[in-house]
C-alpha positions as CSV (number, residue, x, y, z in Angstrom):
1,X,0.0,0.0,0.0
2,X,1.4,3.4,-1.0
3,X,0.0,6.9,0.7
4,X,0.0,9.4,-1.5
5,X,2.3,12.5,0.0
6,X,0.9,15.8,0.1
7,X,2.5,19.0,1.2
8,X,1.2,20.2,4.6
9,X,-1.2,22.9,4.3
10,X,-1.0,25.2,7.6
11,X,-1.1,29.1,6.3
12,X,-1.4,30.4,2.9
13,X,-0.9,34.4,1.6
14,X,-1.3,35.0,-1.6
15,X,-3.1,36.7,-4.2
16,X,-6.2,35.7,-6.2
17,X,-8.1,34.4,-9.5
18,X,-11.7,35.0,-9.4
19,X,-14.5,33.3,-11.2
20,X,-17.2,34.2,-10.2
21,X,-19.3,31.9,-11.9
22,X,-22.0,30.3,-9.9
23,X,-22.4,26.1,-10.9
24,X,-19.5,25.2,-12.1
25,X,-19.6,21.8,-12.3
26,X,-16.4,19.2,-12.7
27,X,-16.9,19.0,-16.8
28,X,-16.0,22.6,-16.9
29,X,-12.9,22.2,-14.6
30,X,-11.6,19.3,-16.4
31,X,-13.5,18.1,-19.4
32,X,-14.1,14.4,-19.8
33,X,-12.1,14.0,-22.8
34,X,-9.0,14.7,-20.6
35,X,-9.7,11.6,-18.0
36,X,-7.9,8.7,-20.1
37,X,-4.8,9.1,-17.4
38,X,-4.8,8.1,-13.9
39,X,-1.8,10.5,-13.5
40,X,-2.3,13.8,-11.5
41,X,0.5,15.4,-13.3
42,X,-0.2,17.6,-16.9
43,X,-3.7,17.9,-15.5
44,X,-3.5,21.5,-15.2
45,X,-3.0,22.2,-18.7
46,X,-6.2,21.3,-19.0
47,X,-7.7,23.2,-16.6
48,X,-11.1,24.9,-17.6
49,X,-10.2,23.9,-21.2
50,X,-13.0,24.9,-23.2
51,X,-12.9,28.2,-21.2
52,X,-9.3,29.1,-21.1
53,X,-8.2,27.7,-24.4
54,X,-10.1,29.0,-28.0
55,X,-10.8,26.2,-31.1
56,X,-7.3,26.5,-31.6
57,X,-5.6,25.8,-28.1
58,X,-5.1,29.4,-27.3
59,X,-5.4,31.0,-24.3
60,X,-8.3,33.8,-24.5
61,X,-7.5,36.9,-23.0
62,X,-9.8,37.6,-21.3
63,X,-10.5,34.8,-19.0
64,X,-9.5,35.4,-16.0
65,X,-6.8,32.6,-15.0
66,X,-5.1,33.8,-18.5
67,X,-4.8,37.0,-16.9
68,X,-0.9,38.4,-16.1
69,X,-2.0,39.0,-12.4
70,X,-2.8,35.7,-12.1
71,X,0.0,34.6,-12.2
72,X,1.6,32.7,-8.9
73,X,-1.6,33.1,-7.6
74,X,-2.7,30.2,-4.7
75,X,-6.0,31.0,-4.4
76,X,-9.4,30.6,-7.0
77,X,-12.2,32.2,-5.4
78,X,-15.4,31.0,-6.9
79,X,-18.9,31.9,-7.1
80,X,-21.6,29.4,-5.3
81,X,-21.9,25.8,-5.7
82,X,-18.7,25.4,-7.2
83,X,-17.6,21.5,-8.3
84,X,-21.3,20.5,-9.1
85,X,-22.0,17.3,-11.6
86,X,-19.8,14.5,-11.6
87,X,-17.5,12.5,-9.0
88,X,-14.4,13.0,-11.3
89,X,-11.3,13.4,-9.0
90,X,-9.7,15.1,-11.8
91,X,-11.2,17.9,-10.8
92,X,-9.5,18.9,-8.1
93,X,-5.7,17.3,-9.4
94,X,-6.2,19.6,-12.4
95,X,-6.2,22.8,-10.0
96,X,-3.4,21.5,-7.9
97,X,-1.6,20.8,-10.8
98,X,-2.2,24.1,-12.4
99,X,-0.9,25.6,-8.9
100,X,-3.9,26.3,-6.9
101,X,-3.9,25.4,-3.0
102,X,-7.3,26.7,-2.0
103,X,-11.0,27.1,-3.8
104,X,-13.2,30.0,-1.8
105,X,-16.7,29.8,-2.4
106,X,-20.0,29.7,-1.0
107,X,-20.6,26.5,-1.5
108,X,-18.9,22.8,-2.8
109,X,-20.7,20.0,-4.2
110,X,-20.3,17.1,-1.8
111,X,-18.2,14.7,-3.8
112,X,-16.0,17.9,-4.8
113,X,-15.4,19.1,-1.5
114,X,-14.7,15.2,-0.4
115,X,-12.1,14.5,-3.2
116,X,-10.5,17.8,-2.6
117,X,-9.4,17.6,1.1
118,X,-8.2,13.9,0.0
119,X,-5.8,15.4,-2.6
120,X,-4.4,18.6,-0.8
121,X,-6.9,21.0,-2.1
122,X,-8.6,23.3,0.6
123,X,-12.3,23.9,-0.3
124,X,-13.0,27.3,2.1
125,X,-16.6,27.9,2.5
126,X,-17.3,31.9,2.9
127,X,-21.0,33.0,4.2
128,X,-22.3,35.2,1.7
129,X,-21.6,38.7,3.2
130,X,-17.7,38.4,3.8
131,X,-17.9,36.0,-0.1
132,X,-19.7,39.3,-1.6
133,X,-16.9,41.4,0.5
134,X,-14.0,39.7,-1.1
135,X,-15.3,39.8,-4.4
136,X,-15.5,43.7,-4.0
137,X,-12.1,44.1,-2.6
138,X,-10.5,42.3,-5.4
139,X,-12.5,44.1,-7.9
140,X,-11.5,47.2,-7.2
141,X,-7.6,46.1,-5.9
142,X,-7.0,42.5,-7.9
143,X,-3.3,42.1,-6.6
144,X,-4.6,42.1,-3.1
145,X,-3.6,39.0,-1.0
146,X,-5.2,37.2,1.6
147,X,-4.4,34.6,4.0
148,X,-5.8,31.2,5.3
149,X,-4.9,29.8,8.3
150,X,-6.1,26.0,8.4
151,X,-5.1,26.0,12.1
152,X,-7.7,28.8,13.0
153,X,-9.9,28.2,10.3
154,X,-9.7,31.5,9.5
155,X,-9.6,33.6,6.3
156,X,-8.3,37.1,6.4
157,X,-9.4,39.6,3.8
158,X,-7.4,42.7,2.7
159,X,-9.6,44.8,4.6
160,X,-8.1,42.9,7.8
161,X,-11.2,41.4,8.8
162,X,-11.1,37.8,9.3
163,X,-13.7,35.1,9.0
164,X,-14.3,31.3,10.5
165,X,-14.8,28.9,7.8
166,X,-15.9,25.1,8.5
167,X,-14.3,22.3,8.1
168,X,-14.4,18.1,9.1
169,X,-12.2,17.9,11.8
170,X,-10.5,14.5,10.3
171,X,-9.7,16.2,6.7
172,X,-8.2,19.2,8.8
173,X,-6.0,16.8,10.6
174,X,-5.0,15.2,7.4
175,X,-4.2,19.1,5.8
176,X,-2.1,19.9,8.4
177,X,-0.5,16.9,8.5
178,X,0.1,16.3,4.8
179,X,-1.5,12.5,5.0
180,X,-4.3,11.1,3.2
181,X,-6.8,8.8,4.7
182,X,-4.2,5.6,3.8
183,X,-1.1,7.7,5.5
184,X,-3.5,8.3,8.5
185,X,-3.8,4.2,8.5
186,X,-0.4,3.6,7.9
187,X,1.3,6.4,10.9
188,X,-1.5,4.0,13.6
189,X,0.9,1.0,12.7
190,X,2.0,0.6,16.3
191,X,-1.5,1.3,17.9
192,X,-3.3,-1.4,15.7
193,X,-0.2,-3.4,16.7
194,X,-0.7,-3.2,20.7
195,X,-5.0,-3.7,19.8
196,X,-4.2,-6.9,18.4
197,X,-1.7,-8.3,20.6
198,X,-3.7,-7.4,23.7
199,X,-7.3,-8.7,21.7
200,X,-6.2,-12.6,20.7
201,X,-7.9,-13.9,17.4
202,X,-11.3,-15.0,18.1
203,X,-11.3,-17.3,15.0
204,X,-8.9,-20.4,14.2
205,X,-6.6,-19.5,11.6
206,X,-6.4,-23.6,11.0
């Protein structure tokens, strides 16, 4: 068994792509007709393909992760229910790949949200006042950064304020730690270990 290895994700500053697009769903992050590999890697030149990318495999200028300020930038913030429609995991393995650590939106799609904490992806779910805030800020100021702390579950926004955001207390542990549900297993090696030795086998192994 092989864990896959993530970085650790404890604070994050850095500037910003918005898309504020509401329903984005995981055929527009990574179209299907880029899911014949089970590799994460090269994913992120696919990214938002048919949005980013005209007939002839240009980037458009004016979407917005083609955009000169965006790049370096960590952070997508998204309109609401962002990562709708499919299961695909490619979804979020094409925006690591492309660079991003972090997804802001109102609101994730289960499955997306689910797959994305697995991977090293950060879905950050706003409230709608300090979501419509953010949006403003970087409307008027796009190189603005911002900061998430994973430990305080916080997000600071350029104007300084700062706002809680939720998140499962097991995929926070596995963020901070930079494990994924197998690495979790695999670190309790000693503790299943002690259970078993102390808890003798209940069925004949003859």
């Amino acid at each position: 068994m092989t864990a896959t290895v993530m970085e650790p994700f404890t604070t994050l500053t850095s500037r910003c792509v918005v898309l504020p697009a509401s329903n984005v769903d995981t055929d527009q992050i990574i179209p299907a007709r880029f899911l014949k590999t089970v590799s994460r890697r090269g994913l992120g030149e696919h990214l938002f393909a048919d949005w980013r990318l005209d007939q002839d495999g240009r980037p458009r200028a004016d979407f917005p992760l083609n955009s000169p300020a965006a790049k370096g930038a960590s952070i997508l913030v998204a309109g609401d229910n962002f990562g709708c429609g499919s299961s695909r995991e490619h979804a979020p393995w094409a925006l690591l790949d492309f660079g991003f650590r972090a997804v802001i939106s109102t609101r994730f799609a289960d499955i997306f949200r689910n797959n994305s904490v697995k991977t090293g992806l950060l879905p950050v779910a706003l409230t709608q006042s300090p979501h419509a805030t953010l949006l403003d800020l970087l409307a008027r100021s796009p190189s603005e950064q911002i900061e998430i702390d994973l430990e305080a579950q916080t997000v600071t926004l350029p104007d300084g304020s700062s706002h809680q955001f939720p998140l499962d207390p097991f995929a926070r542990h596995c963020l901070l730690n930079g494990v994924d549900e197998l690495g979790f297993l695999l670190e309790q090696g000693s503790a299943i270990a002690d259970y078993e030795s102390s808890h003798p086998a209940r069925v004949s192994t003859r």
